[in-house]
C-alpha positions in Angstrom: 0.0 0.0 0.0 1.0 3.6 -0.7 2.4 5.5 2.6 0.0 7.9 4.2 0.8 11.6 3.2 1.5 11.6 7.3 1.9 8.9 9.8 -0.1 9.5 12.7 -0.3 7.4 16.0 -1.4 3.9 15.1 -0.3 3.7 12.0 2.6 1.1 11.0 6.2 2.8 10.2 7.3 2.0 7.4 10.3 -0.8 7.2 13.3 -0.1 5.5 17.0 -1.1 5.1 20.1 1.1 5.4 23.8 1.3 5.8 25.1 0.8 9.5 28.4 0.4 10.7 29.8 -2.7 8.6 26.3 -3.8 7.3 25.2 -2.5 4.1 21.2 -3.5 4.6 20.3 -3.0 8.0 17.3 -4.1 8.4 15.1 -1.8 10.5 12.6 -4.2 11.3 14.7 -6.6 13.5 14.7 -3.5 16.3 10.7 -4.7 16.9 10.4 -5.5 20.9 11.3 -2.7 21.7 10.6 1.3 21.8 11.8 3.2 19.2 13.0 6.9 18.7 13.8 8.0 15.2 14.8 11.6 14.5 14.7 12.8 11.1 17.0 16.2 11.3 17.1 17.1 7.5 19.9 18.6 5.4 20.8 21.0 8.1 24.2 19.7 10.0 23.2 21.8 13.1 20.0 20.3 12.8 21.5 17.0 12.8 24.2 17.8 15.5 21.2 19.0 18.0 19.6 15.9 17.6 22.8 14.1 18.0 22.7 15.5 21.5 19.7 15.3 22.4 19.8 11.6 21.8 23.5 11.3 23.7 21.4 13.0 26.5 18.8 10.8 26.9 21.3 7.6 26.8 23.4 8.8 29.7 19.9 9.6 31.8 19.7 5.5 31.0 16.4 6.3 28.2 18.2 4.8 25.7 19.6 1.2 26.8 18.8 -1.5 23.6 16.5 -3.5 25.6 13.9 -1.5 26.6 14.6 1.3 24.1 16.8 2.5 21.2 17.2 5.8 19.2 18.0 5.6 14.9 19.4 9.2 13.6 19.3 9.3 9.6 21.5 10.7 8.6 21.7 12.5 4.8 25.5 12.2 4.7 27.4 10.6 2.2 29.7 8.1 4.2 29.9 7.4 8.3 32.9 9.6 8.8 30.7 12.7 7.7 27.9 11.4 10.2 27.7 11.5 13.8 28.8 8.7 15.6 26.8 5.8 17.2 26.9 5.4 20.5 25.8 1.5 20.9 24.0 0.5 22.9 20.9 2.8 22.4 21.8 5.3 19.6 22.7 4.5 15.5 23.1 6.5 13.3 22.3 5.0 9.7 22.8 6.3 6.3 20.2 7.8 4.5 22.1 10.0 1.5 19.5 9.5 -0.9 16.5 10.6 1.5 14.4 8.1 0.7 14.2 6.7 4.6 13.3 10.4 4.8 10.9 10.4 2.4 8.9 7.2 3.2 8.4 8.7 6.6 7.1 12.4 5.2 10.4 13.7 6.6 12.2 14.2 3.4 10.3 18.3 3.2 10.7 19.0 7.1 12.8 17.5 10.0 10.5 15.2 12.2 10.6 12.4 15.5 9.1 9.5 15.7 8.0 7.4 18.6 7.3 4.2 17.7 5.9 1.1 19.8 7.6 -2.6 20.1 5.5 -3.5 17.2 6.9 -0.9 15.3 3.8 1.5 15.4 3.5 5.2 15.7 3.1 6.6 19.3 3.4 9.8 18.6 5.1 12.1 16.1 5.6 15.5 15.7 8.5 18.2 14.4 12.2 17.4 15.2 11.9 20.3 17.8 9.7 18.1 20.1 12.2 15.1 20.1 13.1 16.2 23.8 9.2 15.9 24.6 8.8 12.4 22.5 12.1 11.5 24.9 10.4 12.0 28.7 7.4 10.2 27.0 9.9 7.4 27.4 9.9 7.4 31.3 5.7 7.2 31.5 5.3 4.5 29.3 5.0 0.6 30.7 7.7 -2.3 30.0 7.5 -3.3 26.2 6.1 -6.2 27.1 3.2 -4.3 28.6 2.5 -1.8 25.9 -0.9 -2.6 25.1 -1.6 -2.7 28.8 -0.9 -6.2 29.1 0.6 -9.1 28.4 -0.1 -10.0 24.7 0.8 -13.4 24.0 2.4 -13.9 20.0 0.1 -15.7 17.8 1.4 -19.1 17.6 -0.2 -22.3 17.7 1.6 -24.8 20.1 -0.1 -28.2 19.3 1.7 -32.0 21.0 1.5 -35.3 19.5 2.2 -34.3 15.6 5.2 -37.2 15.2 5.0 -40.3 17.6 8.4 -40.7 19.7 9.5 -43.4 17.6 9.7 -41.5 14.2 11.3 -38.8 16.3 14.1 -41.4 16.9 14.3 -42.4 13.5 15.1 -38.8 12.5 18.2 -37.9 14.6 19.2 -41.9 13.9 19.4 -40.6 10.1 21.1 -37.1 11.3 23.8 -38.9 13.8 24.6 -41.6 11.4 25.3 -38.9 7.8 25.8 -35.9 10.5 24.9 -32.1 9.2 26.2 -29.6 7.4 26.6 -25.9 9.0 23.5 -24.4 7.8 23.6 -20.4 6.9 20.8 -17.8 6.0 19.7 -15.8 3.1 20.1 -12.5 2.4 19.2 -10.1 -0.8 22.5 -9.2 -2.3 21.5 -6.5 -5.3 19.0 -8.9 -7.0 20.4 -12.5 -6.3 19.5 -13.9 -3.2 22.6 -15.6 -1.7 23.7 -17.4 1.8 25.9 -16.2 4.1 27.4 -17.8 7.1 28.0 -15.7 10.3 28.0 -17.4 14.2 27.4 -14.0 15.8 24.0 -14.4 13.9 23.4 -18.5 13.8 24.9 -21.8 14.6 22.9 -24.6 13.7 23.8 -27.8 12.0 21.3 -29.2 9.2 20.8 -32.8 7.4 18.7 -32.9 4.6 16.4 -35.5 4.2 16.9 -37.3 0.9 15.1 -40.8 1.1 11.6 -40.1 -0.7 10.3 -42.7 1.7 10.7 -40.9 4.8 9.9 -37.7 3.4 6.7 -39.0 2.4 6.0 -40.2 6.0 6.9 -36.6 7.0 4.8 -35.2 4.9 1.5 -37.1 5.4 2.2 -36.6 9.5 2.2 -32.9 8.7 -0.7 -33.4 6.3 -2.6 -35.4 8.9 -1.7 -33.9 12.4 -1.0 -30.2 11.5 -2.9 -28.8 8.1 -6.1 -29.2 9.4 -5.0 -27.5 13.0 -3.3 -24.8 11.0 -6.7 -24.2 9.1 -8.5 -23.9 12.1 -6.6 -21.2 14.0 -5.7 -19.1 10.8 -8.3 -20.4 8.1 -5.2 -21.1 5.5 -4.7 -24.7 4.0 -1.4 -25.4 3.6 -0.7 -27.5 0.6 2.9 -27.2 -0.1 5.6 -28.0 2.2 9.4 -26.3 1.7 12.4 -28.2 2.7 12.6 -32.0 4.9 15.6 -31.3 7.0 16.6 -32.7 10.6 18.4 -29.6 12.3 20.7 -29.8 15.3 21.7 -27.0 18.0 24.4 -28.1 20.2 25.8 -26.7 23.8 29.2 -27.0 22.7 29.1 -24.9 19.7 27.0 -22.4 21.3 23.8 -23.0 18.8 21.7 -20.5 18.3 19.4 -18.6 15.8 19.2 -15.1 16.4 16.0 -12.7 15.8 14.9 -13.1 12.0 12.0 -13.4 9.8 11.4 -15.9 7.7 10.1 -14.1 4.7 12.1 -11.0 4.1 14.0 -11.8 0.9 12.1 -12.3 -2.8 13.1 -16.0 -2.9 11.2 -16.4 0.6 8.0 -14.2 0.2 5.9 -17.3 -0.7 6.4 -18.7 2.6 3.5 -18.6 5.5 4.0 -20.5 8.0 7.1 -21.6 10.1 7.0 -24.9 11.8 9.5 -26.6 14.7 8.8 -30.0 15.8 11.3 -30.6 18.9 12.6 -34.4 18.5 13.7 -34.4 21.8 14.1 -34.0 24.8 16.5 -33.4 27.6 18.7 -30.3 27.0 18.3 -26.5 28.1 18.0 -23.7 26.4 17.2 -23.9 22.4 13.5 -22.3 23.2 11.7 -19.9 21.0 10.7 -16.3 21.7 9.6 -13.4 19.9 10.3 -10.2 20.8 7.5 -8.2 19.3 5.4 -9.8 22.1 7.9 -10.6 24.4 8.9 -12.2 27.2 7.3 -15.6 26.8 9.3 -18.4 25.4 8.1 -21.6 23.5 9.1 -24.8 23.9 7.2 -27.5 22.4 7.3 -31.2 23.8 9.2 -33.8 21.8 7.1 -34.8 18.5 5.2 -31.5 19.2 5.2 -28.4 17.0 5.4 -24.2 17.3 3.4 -23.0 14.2 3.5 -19.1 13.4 3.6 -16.9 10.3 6.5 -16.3 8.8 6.5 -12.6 8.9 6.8 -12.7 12.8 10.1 -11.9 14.5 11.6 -14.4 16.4 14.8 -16.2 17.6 15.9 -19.5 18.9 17.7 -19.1 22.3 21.0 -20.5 22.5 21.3 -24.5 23.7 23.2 -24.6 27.1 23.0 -27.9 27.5 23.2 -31.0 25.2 21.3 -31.0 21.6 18.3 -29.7 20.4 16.9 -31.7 17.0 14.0 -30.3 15.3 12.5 -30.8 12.0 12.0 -27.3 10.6 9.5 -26.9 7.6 7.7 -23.9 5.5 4.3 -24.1 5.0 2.5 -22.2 2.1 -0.5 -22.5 -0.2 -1.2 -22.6 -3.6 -1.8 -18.5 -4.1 1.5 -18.2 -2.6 2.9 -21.3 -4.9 2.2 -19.1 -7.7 4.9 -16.5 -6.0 7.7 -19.1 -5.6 7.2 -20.1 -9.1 7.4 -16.3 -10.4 11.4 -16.4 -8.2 11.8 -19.8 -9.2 15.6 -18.6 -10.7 16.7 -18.2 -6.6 14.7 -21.1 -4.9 15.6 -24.8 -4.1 13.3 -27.1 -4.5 9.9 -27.8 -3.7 7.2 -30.3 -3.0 3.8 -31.0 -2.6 1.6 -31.8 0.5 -1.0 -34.5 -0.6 -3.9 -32.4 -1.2 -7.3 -33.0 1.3 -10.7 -31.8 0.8 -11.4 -28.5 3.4 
């Protein structure tokens, strides 16, 4: 949808991606969960260098602190050693030479501050000159977690009994006895989509499932167990299924999947839903969370699933103890086949859930 001619409290800010620090596309929506201040100070360096302080200000009175709050300062100039400096954590400054951060945000004509709530929404807005105002509004508002007034639970569906204990056993026999392959992420590079590898961001190990057989078993499990679940609680039926993997987190090498979405690039926009079914058992840490409606975590029971759309924010704790297996699916339907098949040229493979009658 076209952006409003103004964004005015309620009203979803737009997302974007800019240059910070040594990442060329940073992406603006992985700040949701908490409150955000963005100060648009125009072409004007003293404009700039007054919110500059302002910000600084309200990081050393402890406003500004990452977890419960951080500040974004656009900036209009051409490379970081023209723009004010961060000052992490709680205050980035990100490029914005072109303006059109600016301009998606109706900022481009005349400096303005944002206030924005953990899910990314407008709280309040106003001219630049405010931003001090739009700051103390920091110290009357609740915990993130509270923002709505209470606790707001995210919309996942948490369902047991979706693969019996002994398939669960035949998975991670397959995975211990081939062993995985580090397993990366996507990201949009220009107009290829390509993987990168990066343990600050995830560790995970992944064995893909090759024998038709038991990807047919997989698939008529999910088919049986979960489609017709996945209908009920979000009135979708899924009919294609992306990927038959067996993915292992392990203590010792820290594994861990930090906050993501599942959807953000154009070979993953076909994807709906995200699936984890634990296979076991018996190790700590390795639970799901997601910080737009933080602080509940997610852990289902082994041969039980975590179903939630794949445009939702969220992260896979690191394992402290022993190994986490999970099979790890997408979930999408025929509207959204038509998508995949329109970015075939940057996908892998995909199949086809058995179709059933609604």
């Amino acid at each position: 949808m076209p952006v409003p001619p103004r964004l005015l409290p309620g009203d979803p800010a737009p997302w974007f991606h800019a240059a910070h620090g040594g990442n060329p596309r940073f992406a603006f929506a992985t700040l949701a969960g908490r409150y955000v201040v963005l100060a648009f100070a125009g072409t004007d360096p003293a404009g700039q260098g007054a919110a500059h302080r302002a910000l600084l200000a309200a990081r050393r009175a402890g406003l500004l602190e990452d977890d419960r709050a951080t500040a974004i300062l656009p900036s209009h100039a051409a490379s970081f050693a023209e723009a004010p400096p961060d000052a992490i954590p709680g205050l980035r400054t990100m490029l914005d030479a072109d303006r059109q951060v600016a301009t998606a945000y109706g900022a481009a004509e005349r400096p303005l501050a944002f206030l924005l709530d953990p899910l990314l929404r407008v709280i309040a807005c106003g001219p630049l000159a405010e931003l001090p105002s739009l700051l103390a509004l920091l110290t009357r508002l609740p915990p993130p977690a509270l923002h709505a007034g209470q606790e707001c639970p995210a919309p996942v569906l948490l369902l047991p009994r979706i693969l019996e204990p002994e398939f669960c056993r035949r998975l991670i026999a397959l995975y211990e006895a081939q062993g995985g392959e580090e397993s990366g992420f996507m990201v949009t590079d220009g107009a290829r989509r390509v993987g990168r590898l990066d343990p600050n961001h995830k560790v995970r190990r992944d064995l893909l499932i090759e024998d038709a057989e038991v990807q047919a078993q997989l698939r008529a499990r999910i088919q049986r167990r979960l489609v017709p679940e996945i209908q009920k609680a979000f009135q979708v039926r899924a009919t294609r299924i992306e990927r038959y993997i067996v993915a292992c987190h392990d203590a010792a090498e820290g594994g861990h999947f930090r906050a993501h979405r599942d959807n953000t690039t154009p070979g993953t926009a076909h994807r709906r839903f995200a699936v984890t079914v634990n296979l076991n058992d018996g190790f700590a840490g390795g639970e799901l969370w997601f910080p737009e409606f933080r602080p509940r975590r997610y852990r289902p029971p082994m041969g039980g699933a975590c179903v939630f759309s794949c445009s939702l924010l969220h992260e896979a704790t690191p394992v402290t103890r022993g190994s986490r297996y999970a099979t790890l699916p997408f979930l999408y339907d025929d509207a959204a086949a038509a998508l995949r098949a329109a970015n075939r040229h940057s996908l892998v493979p995909e199949s086809g859930l058995a179709r059933t009658e609604a």
